[in-house]
DRENSEZA-762356 format. One line per 2 residues: number of its first residue (from 1); their letters; for each residue x, y, z of C-alpha. Coordinates in nm, 2 decimals, always signed. Layout:
N
NUM) A) X/Y/Z  ...
This chain:
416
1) XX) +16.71/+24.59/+22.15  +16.65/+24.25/+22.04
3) XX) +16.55/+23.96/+22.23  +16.80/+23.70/+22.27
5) XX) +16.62/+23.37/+22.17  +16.56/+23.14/+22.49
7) XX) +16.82/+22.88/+22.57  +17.13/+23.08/+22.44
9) XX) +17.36/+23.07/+22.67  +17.68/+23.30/+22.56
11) XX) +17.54/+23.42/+22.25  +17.74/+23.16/+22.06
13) XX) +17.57/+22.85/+21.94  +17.80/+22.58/+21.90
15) XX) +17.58/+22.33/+21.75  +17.49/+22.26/+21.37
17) XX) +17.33/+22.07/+21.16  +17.03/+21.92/+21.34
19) XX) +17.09/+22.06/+21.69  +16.90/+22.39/+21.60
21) XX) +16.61/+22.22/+21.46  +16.57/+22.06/+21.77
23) XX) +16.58/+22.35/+21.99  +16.34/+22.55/+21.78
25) XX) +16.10/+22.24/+21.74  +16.12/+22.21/+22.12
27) XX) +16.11/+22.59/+22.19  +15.79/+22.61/+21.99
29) XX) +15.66/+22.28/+22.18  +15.71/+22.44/+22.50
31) XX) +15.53/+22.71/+22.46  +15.23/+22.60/+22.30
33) XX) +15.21/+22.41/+22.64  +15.22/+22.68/+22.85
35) XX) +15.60/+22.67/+22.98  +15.70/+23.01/+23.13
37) XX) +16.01/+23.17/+23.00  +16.22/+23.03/+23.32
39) XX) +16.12/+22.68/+23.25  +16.18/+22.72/+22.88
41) XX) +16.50/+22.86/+22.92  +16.63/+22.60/+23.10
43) XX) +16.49/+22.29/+22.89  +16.64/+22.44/+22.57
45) XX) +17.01/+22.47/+22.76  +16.96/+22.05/+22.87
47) XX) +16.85/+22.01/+22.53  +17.21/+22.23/+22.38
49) XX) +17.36/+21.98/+22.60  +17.22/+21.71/+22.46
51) XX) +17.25/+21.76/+22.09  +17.63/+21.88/+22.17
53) XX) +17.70/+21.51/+22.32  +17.51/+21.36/+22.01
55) XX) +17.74/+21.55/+21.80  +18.07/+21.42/+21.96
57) XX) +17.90/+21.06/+21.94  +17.79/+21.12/+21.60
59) XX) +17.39/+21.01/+21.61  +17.20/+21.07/+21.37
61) XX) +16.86/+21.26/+21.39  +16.70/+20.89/+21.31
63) XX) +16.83/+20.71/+21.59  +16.79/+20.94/+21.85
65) XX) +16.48/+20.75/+22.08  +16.45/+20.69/+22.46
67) XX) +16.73/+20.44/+22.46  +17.01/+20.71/+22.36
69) XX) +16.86/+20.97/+22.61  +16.88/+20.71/+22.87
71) XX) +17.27/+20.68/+22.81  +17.31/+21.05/+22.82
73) XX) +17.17/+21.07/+23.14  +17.29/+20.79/+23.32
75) XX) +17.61/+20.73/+23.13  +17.74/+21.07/+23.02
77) XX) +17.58/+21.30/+23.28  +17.78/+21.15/+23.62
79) XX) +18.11/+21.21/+23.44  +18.03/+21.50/+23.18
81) XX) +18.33/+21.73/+23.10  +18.15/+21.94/+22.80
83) XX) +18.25/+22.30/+22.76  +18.08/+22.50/+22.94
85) XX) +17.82/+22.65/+23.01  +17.62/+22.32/+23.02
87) XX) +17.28/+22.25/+23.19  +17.37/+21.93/+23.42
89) XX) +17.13/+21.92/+23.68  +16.94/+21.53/+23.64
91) XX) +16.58/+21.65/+23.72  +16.59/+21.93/+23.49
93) XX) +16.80/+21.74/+23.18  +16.56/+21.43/+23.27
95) XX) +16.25/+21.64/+23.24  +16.37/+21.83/+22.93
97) XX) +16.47/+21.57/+22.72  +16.12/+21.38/+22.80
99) XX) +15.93/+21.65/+22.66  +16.20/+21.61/+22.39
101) XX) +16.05/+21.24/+22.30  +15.72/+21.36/+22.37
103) XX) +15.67/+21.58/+22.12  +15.85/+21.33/+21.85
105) XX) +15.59/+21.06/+21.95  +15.80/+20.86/+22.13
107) XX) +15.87/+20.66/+22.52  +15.95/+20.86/+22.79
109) XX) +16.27/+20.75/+22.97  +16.18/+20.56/+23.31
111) XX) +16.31/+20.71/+23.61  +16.61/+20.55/+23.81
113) XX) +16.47/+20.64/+24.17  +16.75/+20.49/+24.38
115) XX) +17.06/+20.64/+24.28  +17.35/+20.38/+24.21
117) XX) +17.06/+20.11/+24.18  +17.27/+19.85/+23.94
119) XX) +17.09/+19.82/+23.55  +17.08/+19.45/+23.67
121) XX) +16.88/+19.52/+23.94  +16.67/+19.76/+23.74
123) XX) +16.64/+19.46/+23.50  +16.49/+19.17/+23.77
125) XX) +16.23/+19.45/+23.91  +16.11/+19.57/+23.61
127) XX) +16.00/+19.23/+23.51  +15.88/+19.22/+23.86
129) XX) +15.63/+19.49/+23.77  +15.52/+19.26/+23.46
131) XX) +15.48/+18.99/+23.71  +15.27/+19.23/+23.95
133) XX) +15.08/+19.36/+23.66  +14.98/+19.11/+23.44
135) XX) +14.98/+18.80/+23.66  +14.87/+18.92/+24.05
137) XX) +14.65/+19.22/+23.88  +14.81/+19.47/+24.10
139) XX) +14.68/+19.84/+24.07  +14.97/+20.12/+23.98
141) XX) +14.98/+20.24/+24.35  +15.03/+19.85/+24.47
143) XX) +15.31/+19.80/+24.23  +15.48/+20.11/+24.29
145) XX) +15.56/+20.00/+24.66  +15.63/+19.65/+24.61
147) XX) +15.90/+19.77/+24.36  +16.02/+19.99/+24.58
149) XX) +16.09/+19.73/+24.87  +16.19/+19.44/+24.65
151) XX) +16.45/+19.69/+24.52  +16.60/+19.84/+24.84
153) XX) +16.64/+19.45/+24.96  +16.82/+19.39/+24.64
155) XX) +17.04/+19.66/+24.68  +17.13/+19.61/+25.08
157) XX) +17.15/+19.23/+24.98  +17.41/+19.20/+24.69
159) XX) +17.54/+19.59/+24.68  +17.81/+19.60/+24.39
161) XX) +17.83/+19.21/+24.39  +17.68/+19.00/+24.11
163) XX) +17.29/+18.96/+24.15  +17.21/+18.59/+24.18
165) XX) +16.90/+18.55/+24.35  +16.99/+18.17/+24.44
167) XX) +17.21/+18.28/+24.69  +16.89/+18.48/+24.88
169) XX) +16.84/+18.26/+25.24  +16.58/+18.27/+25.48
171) XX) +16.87/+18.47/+25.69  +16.94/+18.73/+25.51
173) XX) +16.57/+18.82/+25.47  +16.56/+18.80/+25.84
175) XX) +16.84/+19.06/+25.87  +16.67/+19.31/+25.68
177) XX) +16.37/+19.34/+25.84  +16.52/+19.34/+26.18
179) XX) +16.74/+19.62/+26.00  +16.45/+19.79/+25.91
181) XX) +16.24/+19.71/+26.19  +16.40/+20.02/+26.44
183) XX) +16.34/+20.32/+26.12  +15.95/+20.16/+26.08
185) XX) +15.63/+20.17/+26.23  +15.44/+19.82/+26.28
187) XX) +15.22/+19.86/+26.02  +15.55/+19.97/+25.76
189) XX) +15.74/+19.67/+25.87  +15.39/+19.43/+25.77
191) XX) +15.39/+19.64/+25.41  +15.77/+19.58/+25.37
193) XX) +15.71/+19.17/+25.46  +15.44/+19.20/+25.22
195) XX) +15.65/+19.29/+24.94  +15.89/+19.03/+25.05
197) XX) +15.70/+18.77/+25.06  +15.53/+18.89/+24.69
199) XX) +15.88/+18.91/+24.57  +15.95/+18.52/+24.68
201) XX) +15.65/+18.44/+24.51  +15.77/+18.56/+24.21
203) XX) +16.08/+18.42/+24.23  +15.92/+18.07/+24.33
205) XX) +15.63/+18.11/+24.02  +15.95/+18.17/+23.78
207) XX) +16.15/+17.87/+23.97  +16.48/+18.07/+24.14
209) XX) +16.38/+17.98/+24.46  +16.24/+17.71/+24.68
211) XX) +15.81/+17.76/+24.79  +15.91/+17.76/+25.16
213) XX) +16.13/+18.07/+25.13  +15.82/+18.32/+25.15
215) XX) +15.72/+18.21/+25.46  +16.04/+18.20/+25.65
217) XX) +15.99/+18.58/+25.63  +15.85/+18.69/+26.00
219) XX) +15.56/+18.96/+26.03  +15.58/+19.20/+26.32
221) XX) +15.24/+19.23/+26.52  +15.04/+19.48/+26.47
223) XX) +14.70/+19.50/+26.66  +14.49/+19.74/+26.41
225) XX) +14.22/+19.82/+26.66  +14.42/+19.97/+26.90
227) XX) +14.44/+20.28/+26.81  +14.16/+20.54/+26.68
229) XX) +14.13/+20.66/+26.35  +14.26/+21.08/+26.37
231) XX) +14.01/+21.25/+26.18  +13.97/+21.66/+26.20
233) XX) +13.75/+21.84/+26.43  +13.50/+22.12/+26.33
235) XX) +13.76/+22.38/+26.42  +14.11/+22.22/+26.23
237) XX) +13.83/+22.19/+25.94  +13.71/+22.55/+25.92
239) XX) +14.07/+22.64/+25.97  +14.19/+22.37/+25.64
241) XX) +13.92/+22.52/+25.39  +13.99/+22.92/+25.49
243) XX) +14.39/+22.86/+25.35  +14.27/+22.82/+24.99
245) XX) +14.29/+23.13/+24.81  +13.94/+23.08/+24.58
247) XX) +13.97/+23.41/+24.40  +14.30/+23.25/+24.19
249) XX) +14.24/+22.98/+23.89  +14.47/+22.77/+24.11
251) XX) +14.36/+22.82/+24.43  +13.96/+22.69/+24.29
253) XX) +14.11/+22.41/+24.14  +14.27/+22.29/+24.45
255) XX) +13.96/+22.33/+24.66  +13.74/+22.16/+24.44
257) XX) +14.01/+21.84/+24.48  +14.01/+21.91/+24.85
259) XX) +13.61/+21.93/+24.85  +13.65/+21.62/+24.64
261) XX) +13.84/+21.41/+24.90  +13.67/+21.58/+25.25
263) XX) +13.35/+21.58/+25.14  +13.28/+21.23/+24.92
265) XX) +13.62/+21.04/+25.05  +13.75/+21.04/+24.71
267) XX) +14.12/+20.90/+24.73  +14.36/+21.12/+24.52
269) XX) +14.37/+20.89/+24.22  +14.01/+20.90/+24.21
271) XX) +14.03/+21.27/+24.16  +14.29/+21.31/+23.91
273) XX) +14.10/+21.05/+23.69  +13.72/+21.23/+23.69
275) XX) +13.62/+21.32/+23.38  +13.40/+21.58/+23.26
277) XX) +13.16/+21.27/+23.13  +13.19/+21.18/+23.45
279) XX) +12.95/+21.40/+23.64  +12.58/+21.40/+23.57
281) XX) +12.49/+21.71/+23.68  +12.08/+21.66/+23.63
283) XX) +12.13/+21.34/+23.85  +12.35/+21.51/+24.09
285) XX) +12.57/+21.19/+24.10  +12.98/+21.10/+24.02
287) XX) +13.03/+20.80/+23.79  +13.40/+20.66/+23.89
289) XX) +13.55/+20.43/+23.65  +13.90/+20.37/+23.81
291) XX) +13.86/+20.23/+24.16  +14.06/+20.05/+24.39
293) XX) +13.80/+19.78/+24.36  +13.82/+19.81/+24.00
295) XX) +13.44/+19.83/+24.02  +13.28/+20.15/+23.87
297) XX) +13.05/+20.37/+24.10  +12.82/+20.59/+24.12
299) XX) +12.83/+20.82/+24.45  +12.55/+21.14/+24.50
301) XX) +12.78/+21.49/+24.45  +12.74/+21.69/+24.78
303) XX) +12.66/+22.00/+24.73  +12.96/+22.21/+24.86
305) XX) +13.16/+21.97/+24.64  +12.93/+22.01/+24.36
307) XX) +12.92/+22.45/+24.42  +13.36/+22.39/+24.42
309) XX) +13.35/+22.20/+24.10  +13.11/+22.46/+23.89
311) XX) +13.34/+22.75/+24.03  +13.66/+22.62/+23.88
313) XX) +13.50/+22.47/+23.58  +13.35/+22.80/+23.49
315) XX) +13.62/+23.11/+23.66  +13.92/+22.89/+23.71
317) XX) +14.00/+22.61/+23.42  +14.18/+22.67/+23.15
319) XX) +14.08/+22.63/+22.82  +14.16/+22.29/+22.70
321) XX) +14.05/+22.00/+22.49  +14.15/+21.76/+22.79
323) XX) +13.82/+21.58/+22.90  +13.97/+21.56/+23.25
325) XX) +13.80/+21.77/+23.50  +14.11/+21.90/+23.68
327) XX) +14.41/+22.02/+23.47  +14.75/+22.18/+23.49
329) XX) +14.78/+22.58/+23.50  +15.15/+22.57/+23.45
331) XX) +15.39/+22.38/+23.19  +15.20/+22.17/+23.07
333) XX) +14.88/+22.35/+23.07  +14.58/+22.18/+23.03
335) XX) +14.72/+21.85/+23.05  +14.52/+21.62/+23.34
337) XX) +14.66/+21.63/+23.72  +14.81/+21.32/+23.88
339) XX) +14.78/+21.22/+24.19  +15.06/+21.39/+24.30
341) XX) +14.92/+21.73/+24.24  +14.59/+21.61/+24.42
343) XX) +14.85/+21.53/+24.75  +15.05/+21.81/+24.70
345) XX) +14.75/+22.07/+24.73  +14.64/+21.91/+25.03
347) XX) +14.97/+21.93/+25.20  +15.04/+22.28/+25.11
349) XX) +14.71/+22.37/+25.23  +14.84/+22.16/+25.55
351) XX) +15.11/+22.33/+25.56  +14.96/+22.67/+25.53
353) XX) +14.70/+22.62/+25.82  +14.99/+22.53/+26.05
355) XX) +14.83/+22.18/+26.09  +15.03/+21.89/+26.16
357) XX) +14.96/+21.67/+25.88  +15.13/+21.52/+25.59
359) XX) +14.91/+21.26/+25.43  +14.56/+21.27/+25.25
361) XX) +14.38/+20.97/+25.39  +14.27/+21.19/+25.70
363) XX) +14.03/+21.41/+25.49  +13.84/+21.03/+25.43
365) XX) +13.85/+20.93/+25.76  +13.71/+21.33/+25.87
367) XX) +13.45/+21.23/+25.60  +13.35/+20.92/+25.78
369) XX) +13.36/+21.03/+26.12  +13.08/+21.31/+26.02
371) XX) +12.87/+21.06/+25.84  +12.92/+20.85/+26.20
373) XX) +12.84/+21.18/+26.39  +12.53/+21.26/+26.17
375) XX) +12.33/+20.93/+26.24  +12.46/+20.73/+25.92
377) XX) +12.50/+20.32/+25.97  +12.82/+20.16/+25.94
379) XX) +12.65/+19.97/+25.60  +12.57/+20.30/+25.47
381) XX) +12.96/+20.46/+25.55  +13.11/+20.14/+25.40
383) XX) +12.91/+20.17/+25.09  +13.00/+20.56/+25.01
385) XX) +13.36/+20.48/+25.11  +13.30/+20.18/+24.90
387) XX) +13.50/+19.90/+25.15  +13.52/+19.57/+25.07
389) XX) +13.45/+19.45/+25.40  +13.26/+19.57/+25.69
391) XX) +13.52/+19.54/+25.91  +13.72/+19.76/+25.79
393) XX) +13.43/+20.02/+25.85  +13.41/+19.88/+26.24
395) XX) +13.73/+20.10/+26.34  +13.54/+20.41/+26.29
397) XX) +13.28/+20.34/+26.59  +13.58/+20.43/+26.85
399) XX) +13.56/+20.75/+26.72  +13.22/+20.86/+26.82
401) XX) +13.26/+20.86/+27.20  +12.94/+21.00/+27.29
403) XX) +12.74/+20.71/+27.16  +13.00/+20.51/+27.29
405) XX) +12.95/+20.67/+27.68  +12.57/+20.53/+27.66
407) XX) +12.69/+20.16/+27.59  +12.97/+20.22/+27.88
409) XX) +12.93/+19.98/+28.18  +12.92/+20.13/+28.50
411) XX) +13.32/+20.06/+28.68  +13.21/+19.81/+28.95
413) XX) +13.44/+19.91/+29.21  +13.43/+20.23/+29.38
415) XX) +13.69/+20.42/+29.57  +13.69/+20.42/+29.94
């Protein structure tokens, strides 16, 4: 029997001209990434879509570029009405038609996180981000929630209504952190002022707003040392590292970037960006490049890290001419992790070990709470988890409470 080629959908195609060219050019492009059949199948139906719509709106194969995919999706998508069968689903048309301008060289389309976000609003926080980038030096991760919160207070602020930031008062900034103040945590609420207060400052540097405004915004207290950093014990650890399944390519690679973040403190960043020029293996040392200092360091490779890392570099990793250490096994294969897979693996392995965790930054604090346990000084933690002050190292002391019961003073009253 012969195969029916991926992404027909009733045997029929309805497209001509440069439709199929597309759809073979992508087809090909897919699979020389690694896309599985699945995944293939249902990029080539968004991309059907797609070259259907350009058909009715008669673009040519010159004009098509991020701008026109944009409209497709957020103008043409909400209300489509093509013949079916159609592939409509946001994520998978979005993700389709990005390879789509990958492959001709081209800008991805951004992602519209909040749905019904106005393209005004959209507008006033992307050059937010320029601000952010270019003028306050912000890292990626920084930026990313600042956006966020200077866009949901945009949104609960002027709704459908007209977006004049003039009409912003010291009031209604006061409402919304009240508003948010019964969902959040203390230490939320202070990032969330944080991001309103940056958000003033931008306003006041580009001169909508008055300087006082910023501060009008109250900040919850929040008494950092009173409560103890939650770090694993021996047991919860022996149980994390015993989910992996090391005998898969996937399964190494996730326990090297486990290794990389228990055993060195690596934040997830850190370990989708090391390179394979990265690691001086005569040395037996890590050279990181992109900190959150924005420093580059060198750090000593332990050696259960080190033992990970070989394992997946020589039984696990694809072959690849990415220089980045760990890379995708699925569509795309070989292309370099993000951050995103780093935390995913580590949840899933969570997950898996029945522990009740969500978040990453308790493999670093584990990490810091053995050095503590094994005699290290709080100079020498802060230096391998590369702190910019000392003080933030000082909240890891509560945690070793045996050394802590010898400095104890005696309760001066007794019972009677």
């Amino acid at each position: 029997m012969k195969e029916q080629k991926v992404g027909d959908d009733s045997g029929q195609n309805r497209l001509t001209g440069v439709g199929p060219t597309s759809i073979n050019a992508l087809d090909c492009y897919l699979k020389t990434r690694g896309y599985r059949h699945s995944t293939r199948r249902a990029y080539l139906a968004s991309m059907e879509h797609f070259c259907y719509w350009l058909k009715t709106r008669r673009y040519g194969d010159r004009e098509i570029n991020s701008n026109v995919v944009g409209i497709f999706l957020q103008e043409h998508l909400p209300v489509c009405h093509c013949p079916r069968p159609v592939q409509k689903g946001i994520k998978t048309v979005r993700a389709a038609l990005n390879q789509f301008l990958l492959m001709r060289g081209q800008a991805r389309v951004r992602r519209r996180v909040s749905h019904g976000t106005s393209t005004e609003i959209e507008g006033v926080i992307d050059r937010f981000d320029e601000y952010l980038q270019n003028v306050c030096g912000h890292s990626e991760a920084t930026r990313w929630y600042h956006r966020r919160n200077a866009k949901a207070f945009l949104s609960w602020h002027f709704g459908d209504r007209p977006l004049n930031v003039a009409r912003i008062t010291a009031q209604s900034l006061c409402r919304f952190v009240t508003a948010k103040a019964g969902d959040y945590c203390p230490g939320s609420i202070g990032v969330l002022v944080y991001s309103l207060r940056t958000y003033m400052k931008f306003l006041q540097f580009t001169g909508h707003v008055t300087p006082s405004l910023a501060a009008t915004i109250p900040r919850p207290p929040n008494w950092s040392a009173a409560s103890l950093p939650r770090a694993l014990n021996s047991k919860e650890l022996s149980l994390f590292w015993s989910v992996f399944e090391r005998s898969t390519p996937i399964g190494k690679r996730d326990y090297a970037m486990a290794r990389c973040l228990a055993d060195l403190g690596l934040r997830c960043y850190e370990v989708a960006n090391i390179h394979l020029h990265d690691i001086d293996w005569r040395s037996g040392v890590l050279r990181l490049s992109r900190t959150k200092s924005r420093r580059e360091e060198t750090l000593p490779i332990p050696g259960t890290m080190g033992q990970a890392i070989v394992s997946y570099l020589r039984y696990g990793r694809p072959h690849t001419n990415s220089r980045a250490v760990f890379v995708h096994h699925r569509g795309p294969v070989g292309k370099a992790v993000r951050d995103s897979t780093v935390r995913g693996a580590v949840r899933r392995a969570f997950s898996r070990a029945g522990l009740a965790f969500s978040g990453t930054h308790i493999l670093r604090n584990t990490f810091a709470s053995r050095l503590l346990e094994g005699g290290a000084t709080l100079k020498e933690i802060a230096d391998l988890l590369r702190h910019g002050s000392i003080d933030t190292t000082k909240s890891y002391v509560k945690i070793d409470l045996q050394k802590l019961a010898h400095v104890a003073m005696p309760w001066p009253w007794r019972l009677s």
